[in-house]
Wavefront OBJ file of the C-alpha trace (Angstrom):
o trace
v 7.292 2.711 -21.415
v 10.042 3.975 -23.563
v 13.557 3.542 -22.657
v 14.888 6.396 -19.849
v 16.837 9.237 -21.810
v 20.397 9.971 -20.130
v 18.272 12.550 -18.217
v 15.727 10.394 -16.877
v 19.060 7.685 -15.937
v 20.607 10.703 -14.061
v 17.368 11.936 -12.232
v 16.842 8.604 -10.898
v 20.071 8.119 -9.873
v 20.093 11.014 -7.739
v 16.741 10.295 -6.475
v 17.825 6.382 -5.102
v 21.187 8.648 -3.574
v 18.848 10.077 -1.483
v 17.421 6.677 -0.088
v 18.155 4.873 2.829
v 17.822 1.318 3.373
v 15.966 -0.343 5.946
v 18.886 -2.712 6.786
v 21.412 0.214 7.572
v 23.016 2.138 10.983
v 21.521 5.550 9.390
v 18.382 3.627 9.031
v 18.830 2.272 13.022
v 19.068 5.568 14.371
v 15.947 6.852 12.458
v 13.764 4.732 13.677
v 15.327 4.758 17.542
v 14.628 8.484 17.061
v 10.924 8.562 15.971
v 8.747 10.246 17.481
v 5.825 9.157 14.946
v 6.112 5.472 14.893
v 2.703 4.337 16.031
v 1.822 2.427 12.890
v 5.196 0.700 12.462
v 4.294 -2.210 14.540
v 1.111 -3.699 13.667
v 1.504 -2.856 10.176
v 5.100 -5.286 10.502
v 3.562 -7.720 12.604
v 0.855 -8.207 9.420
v 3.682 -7.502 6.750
v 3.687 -9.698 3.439
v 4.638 -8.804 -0.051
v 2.811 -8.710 -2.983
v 2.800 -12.113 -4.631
v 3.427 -10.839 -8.246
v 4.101 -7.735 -9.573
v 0.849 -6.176 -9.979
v 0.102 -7.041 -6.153
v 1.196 -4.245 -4.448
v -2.541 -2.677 -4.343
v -3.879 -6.368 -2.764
v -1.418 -6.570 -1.032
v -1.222 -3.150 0.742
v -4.706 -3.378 1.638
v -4.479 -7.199 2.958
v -1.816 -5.301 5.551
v -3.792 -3.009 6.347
v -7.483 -5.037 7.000
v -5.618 -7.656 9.037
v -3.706 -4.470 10.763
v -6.748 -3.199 12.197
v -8.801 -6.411 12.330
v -7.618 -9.409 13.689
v -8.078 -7.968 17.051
v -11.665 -7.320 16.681
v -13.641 -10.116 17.163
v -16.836 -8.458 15.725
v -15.264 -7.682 12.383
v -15.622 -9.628 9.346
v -12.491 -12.157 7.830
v -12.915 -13.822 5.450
v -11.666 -17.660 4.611
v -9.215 -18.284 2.102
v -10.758 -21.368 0.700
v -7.380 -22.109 -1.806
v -5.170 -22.682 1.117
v -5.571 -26.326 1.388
v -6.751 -28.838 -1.229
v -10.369 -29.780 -0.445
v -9.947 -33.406 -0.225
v -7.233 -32.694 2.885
v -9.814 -30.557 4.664
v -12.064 -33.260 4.449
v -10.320 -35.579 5.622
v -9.377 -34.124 9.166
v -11.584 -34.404 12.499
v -14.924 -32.692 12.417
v -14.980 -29.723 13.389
v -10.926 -29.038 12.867
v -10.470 -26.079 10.358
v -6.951 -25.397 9.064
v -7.206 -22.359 7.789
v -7.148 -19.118 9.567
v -9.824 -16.430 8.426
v -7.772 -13.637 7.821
v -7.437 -11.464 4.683
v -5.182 -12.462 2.165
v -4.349 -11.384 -1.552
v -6.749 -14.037 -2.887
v -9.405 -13.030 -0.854
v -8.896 -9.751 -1.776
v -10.469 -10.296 -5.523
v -14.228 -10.875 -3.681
v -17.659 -9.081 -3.922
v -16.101 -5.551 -2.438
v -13.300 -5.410 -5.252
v -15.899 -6.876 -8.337
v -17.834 -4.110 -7.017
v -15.325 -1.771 -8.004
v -13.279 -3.785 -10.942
v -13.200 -6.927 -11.881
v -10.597 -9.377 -11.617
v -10.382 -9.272 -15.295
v -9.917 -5.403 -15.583
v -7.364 -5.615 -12.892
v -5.130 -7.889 -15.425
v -6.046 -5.656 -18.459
v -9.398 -6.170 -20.061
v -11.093 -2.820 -20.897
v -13.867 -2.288 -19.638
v -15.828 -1.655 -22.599
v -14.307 -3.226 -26.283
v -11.871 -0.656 -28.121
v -10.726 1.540 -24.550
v -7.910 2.192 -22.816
v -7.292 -0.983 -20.132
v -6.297 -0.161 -16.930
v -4.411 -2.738 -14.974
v -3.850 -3.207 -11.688
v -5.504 -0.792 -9.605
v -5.757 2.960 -8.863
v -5.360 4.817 -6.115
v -9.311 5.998 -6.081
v -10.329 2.425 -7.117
v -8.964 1.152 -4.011
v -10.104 3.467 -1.784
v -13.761 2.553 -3.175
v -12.804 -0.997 -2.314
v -12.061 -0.550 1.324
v -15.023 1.806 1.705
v -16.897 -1.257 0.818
v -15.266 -3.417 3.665
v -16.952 -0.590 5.872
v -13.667 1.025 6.578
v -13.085 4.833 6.942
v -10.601 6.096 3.996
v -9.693 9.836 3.143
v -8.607 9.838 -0.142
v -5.988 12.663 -1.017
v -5.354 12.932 -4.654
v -1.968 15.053 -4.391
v -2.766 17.945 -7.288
v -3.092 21.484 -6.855
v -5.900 21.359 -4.006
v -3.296 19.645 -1.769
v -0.374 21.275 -0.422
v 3.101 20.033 0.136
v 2.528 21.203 3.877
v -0.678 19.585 4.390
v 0.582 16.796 2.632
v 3.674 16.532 5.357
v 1.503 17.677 8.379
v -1.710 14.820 7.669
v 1.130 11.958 7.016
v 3.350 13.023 10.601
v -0.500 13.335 12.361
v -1.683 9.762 10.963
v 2.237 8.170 11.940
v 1.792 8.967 15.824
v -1.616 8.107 16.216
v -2.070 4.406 16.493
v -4.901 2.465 15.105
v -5.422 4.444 11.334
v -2.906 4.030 8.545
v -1.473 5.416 5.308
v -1.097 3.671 2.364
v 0.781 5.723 -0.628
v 0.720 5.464 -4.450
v 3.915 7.293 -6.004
v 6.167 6.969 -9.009
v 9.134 4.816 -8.362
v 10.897 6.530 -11.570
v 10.867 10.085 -8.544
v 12.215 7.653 -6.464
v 14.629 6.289 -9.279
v 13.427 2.730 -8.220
v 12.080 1.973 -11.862
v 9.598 2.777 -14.345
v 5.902 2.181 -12.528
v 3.672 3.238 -10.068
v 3.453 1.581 -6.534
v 1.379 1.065 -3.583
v 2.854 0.205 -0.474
v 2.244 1.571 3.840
v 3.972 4.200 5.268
v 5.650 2.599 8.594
v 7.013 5.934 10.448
v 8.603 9.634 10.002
v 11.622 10.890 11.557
v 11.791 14.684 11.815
v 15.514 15.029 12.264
v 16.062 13.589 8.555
v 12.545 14.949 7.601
v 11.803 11.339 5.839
v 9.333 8.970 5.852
v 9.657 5.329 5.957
v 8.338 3.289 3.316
v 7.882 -0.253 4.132
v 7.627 -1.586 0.245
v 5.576 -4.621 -0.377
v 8.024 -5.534 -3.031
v 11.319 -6.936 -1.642
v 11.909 -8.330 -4.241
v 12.970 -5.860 -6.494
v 13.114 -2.907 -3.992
v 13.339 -2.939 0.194
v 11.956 -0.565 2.656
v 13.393 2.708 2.212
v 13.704 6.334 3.849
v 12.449 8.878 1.531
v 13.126 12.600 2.115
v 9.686 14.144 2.503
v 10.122 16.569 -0.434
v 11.390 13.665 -2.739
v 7.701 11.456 -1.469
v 5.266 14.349 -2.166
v 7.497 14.529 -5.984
v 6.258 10.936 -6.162
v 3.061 11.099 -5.416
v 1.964 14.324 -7.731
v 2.886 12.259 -10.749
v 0.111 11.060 -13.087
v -1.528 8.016 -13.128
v -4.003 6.590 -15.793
v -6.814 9.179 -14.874
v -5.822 11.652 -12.291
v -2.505 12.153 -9.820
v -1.716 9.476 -7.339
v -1.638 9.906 -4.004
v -2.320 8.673 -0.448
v -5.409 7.046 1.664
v -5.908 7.342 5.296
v -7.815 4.609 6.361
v -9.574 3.562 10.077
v -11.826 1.117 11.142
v -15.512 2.270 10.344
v -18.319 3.064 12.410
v -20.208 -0.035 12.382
v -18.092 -2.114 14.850
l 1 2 3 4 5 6 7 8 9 10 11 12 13 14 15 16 17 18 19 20 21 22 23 24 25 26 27 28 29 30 31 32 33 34 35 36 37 38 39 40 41 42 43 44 45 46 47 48 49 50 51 52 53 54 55 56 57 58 59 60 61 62 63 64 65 66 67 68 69 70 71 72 73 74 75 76 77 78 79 80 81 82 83 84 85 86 87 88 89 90 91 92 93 94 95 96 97 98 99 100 101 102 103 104 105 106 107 108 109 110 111 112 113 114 115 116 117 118 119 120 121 122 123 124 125 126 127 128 129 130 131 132 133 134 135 136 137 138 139 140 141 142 143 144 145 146 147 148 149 150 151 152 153 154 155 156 157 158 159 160 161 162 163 164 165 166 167 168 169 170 171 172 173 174 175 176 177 178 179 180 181 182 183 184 185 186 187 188 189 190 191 192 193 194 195 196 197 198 199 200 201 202 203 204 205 206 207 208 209 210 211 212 213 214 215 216 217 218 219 220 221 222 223 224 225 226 227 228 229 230 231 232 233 234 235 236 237 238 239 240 241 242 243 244 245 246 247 248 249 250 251 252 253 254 255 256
């Protein structure tokens, strides 16, 4: 993109004013103050961040899968077969496995994604010769991927159908209700965090402040933040390649 005019500079500065970090005593009392913090601690026990910066899509969803999975036997995980060198696997006792079947960012690019996108498009080849690329992945794109892992996901593109209000009220509803998540996709230039789009879980809402707590899957260039509610919903109307961004609201499916 462009560089920010001095208007752009001054709107994100007042948006990141109205942050507050994880790692703070406003932050502290928050959280001890939630009443809609069901989510918060599976999604942390599972937490990872994205291992490049066009991860935050894999790795949102890897949260999220081995959030509602790894406590049910009967569901699919998959094996990451790039976590140890093949000769070393060999090598150890029969019947020893070293590797832990649980989803991770690699697995993430299987059958249920190529499905969808390839790993290809996902790092900018366009679909057909002479169009538009689209890299990384959308917010619909990757709620078509986790309907293929048989989950349940309510996609909510936030445009006109969607009000602020129902916006606020679904978010609160899916934060106190344990076992179904919410994974956003906002602008982090409404956020004045930068100059892209993001994906990343919501982790809890405290009414008092009327924010929600983002838990980013990039600490590397940004932490988990409080973001006034008004300020989120801002974030998520913005555009994306084909339609508004968003949030998902994603369960285990049926089938298990």
């Amino acid at each position: 993109p462009p560089p920010p005019s001095e208007a752009e500079v001054a709107a994100m500065a007042d948006a990141a004013r109205q942050l507050v970090a994880w790692a703070s005593p406003e932050s502290n009392k928050r959280f001890a103050r939630s009443k809609h913090n069901a989510d918060f601690f599976k999604l942390a026990n599972q937490f990872e961040s994205q291992h490049n910066l066009g991860y935050c899509g894999p790795a949102t969803a890897t949260i999220v899968l081995n959030a509602l999975r790894l406590d049910n036997a009967k569901a699919p995980r998959p094996r990451d077969e790039t976590m140890f060198p093949e000769a070393y696997v060999k090598r150890l006792p029969p019947g020893l496995d070293p590797v832990f079947k649980r989803y991770t960012q690699n697995t993430f690019f299987d059958a249920h994604m190529e499905k969808v996108k390839t790993r290809d498009q996902f790092f900018g080849t366009p679909r057909t010769p002479g169009t538009r690329p689209s890299p990384g992945i959308e917010l619909r794109e990757l709620h078509n991927v986790l309907l293929n892992h048989g989950l349940k996901s309510e996609l909510r593109i936030a445009d006109d159908t969607v009000t602020d209000k129902q916006m606020r009220q679904e978010l609160i509803r899916n934060l106190a209700t344990p076992g179904d998540y919410v994974i956003i996709n906002y602008s982090r230039v409404e956020t004045g965090q930068g100059r892209s789009g993001h994906m990343s879980p919501l982790g809890a809402y405290d009414q008092k402040s009327d924010s929600f707590l983002v838990m980013d899957v990039n600490p590397n260039q940004a932490g988990w933040v409080w973001v006034p509610a008004g300020l989120l919903g801002k974030a998520m109307r913005s555009k994306d390649v084909a339609e508004n961004r968003g949030y998902l609201l994603v369960a285990e499916g049926t089938q298990f």
